[in-house]
C-alpha positions in Angstrom: 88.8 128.4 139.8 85.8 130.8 139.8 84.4 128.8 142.4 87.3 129.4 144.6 85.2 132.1 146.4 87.8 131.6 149.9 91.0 132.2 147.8 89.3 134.8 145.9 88.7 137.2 149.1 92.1 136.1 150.6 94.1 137.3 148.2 92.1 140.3 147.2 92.0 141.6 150.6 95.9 141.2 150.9 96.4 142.8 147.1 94.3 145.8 149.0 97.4 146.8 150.5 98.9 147.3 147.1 98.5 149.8 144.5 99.3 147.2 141.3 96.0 146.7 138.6 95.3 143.0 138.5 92.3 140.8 137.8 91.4 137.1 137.9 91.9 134.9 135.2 89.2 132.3 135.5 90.8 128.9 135.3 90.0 126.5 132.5 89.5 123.1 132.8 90.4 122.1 129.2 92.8 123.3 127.0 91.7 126.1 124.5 92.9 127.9 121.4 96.7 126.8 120.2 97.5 124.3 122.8 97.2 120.3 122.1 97.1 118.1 125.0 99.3 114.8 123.0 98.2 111.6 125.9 100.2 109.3 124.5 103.0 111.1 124.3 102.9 112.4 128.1 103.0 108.7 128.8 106.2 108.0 127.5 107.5 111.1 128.3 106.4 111.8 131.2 105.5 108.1 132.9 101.6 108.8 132.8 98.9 110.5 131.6 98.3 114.1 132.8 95.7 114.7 135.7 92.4 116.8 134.9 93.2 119.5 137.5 97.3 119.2 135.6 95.6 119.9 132.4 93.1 122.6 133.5 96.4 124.5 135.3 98.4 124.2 132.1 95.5 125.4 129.9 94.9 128.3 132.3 98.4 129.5 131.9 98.9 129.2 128.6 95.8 130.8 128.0 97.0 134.0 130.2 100.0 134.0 128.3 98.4 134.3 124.8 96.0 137.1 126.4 98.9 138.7 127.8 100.3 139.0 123.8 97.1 140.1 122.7 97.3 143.0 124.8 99.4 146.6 124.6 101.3 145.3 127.7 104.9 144.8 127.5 105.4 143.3 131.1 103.2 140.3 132.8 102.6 139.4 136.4 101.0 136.2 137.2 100.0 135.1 140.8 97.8 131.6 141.5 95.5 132.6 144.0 96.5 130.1 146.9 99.7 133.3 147.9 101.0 135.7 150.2 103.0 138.3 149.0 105.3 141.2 150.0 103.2 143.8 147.8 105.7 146.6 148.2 108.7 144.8 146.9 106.2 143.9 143.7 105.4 146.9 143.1 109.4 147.9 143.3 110.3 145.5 140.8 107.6 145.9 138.1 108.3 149.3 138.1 110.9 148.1 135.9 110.6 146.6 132.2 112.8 143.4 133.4 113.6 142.5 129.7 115.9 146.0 129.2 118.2 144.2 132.1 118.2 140.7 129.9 115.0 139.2 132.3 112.4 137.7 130.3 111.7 134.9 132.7 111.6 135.3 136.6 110.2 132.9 138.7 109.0 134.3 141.9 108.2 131.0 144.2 109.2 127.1 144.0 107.9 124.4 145.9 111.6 122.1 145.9 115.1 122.7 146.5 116.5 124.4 143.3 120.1 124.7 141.8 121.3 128.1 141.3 123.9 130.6 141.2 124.1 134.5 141.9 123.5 136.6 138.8 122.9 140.1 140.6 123.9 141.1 144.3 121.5 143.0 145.4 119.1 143.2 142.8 116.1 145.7 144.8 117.8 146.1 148.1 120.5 144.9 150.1 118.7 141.7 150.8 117.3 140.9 147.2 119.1 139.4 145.0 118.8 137.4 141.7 119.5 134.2 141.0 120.3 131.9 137.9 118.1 128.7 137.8 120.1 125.4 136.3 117.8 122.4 135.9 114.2 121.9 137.1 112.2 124.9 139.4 108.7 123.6 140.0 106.0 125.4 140.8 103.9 128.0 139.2 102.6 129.8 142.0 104.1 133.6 140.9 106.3 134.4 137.9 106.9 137.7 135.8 107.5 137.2 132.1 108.0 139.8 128.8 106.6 139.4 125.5 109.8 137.9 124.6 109.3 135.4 127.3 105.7 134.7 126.6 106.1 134.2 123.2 108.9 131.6 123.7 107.0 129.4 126.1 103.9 129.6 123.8 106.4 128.4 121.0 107.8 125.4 123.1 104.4 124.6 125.3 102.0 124.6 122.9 102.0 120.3 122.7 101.1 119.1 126.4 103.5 116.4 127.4 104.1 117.1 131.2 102.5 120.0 134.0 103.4 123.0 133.0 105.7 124.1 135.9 107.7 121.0 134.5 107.4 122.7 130.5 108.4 126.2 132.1 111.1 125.1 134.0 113.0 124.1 130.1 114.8 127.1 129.2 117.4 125.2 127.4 113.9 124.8 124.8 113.1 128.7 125.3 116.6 129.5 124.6 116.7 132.2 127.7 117.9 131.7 130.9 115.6 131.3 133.8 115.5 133.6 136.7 114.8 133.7 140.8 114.4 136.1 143.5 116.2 135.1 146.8 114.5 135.3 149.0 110.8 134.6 147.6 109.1 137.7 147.6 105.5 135.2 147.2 105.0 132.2 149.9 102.3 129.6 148.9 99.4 129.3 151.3 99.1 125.8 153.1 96.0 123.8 152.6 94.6 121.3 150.0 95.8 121.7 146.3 92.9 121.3 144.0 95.1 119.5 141.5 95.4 116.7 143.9 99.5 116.3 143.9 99.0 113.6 146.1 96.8 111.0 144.5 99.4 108.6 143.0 98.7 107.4 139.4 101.4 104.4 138.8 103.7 105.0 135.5 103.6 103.3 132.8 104.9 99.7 132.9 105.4 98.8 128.9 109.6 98.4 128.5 109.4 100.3 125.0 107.8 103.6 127.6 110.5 103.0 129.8 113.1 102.9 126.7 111.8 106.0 125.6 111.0 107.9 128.7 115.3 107.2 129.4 116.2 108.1 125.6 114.4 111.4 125.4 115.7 112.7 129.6 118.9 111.5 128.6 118.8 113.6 125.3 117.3 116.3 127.0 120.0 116.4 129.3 122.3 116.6 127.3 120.4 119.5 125.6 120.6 121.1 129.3 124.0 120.7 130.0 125.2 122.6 126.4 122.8 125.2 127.1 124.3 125.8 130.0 128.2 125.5 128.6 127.4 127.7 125.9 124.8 130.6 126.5 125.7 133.9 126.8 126.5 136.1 130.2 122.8 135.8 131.4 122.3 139.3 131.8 124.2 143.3 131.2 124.2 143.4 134.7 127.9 143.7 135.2 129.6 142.3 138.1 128.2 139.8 140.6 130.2 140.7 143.4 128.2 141.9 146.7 129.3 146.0 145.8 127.2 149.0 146.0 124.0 149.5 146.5 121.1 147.7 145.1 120.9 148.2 140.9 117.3 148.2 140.7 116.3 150.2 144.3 114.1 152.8 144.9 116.7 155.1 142.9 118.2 152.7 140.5 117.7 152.6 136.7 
């Protein structure tokens, strides 16, 4: 938020240390051009309706995304401003286009225990490496993307049924895999979230939501799971294996 003046200096006087060109986005509080916000869908979909600050923070990222394709860039960094990060290692790995080594999504934090597996020893040093998200990573606190990956979440997220962390997460909708650094190279600040995670809104009690809300996890699923069978190798990255040195150091390619 532009009135976040606290956050604002915080993280500008750690990005100081770097040498990266970034800017704030000023956050929006309702969604803007190309995105529908569908209430009653959410409901049965997701349990409830959406919170004002959840639909501010999925308007503000969308929004960045369609800015991000308006623009001669070919490689996008997003940060929310409530983070610490390890500027050098940033720096390392967007010195590379990420999509040429089959990234187009990489998430760089998460807030809850995630299932993955190892898709790259090694990745920027010997104690970076990448890993393959299956199922849910919540959060959007830091994540790099390419066009390709922009434009396929602006394809799948432009109805608003759920936060957008949760929209995100579905790559089995993007049709790309979903990406991780271990370990994090961004840690979330603590303190209060201005979305206000942890005012409860009950779910919705009506029997045909509840028949729904089961139908459509249990189809998407199921939509998961095939994705998962059936994709391709997730990246030209060769052999997992912990071997040589790191493929995308100071020297790599």
């Amino acid at each position: 938020m532009a009135s976040a003046h606290q956050r604002r200096e915080q993280f500008a006087a750690g990005a100081a240390h770097g040498t990266a060109r970034w800017e704030f986005f000023d956050a929006l509080r309702l969604p803007a051009q190309g995105l529908h916000y569908d209430e009653p869908l959410t409901v049965r979909r997701f349990g409830r309706a959406l919170k004002p600050g959840e639909v501010g923070c999925y308007a503000s990222h969308y929004e960045v995304w369609r800015q991000f394709l308006m623009s001669a860039a070919d490689q996008l960094l997003v940060f929310e401003d409530d983070v610490m990060v390890d500027w050098p290692l940033i720096e390392q790995l967007c010195a590379h286009r990420l999509a040429d080594h089959g990234i187009d999504v990489l998430r760089l934090y998460t807030s809850h225990p995630i299932n993955v597996r190892i898709a790259k020893y090694k990745l920027l040093s010997d104690h970076s490496h990448l890993m393959q998200v299956r199922g849910y990573l919540y959060g959007t606190q830091a994540y790099v993307l390419s066009r390709r990956g922009a434009e396929a979440l602006l394809s799948a997220c432009r109805v608003m049924t759920m936060p957008v962390d949760w929209a995100m997460s579905r790559y089995w909708v993007c049709g790309m895999p979903a990406f991780t650094l271990f370990p994090f190279p961004v840690l979330e600040r603590h303190g209060p979230s201005t979305i206000e995670h942890a005012q409860q809104i009950g779910a919705s009690s009506l029997a045909s939501h509840r028949v729904d809300r089961f139908l459509w996890r249990l189809r998407d699923r199921a939509a998961r799971a095939w994705f998962d069978l059936t994709s391709s190798p997730a990246s030209p990255m060769g052999s997992t294996a912990d071997v040589g040195g790191p493929y995308l150091g100071p020297s790599g390619t």
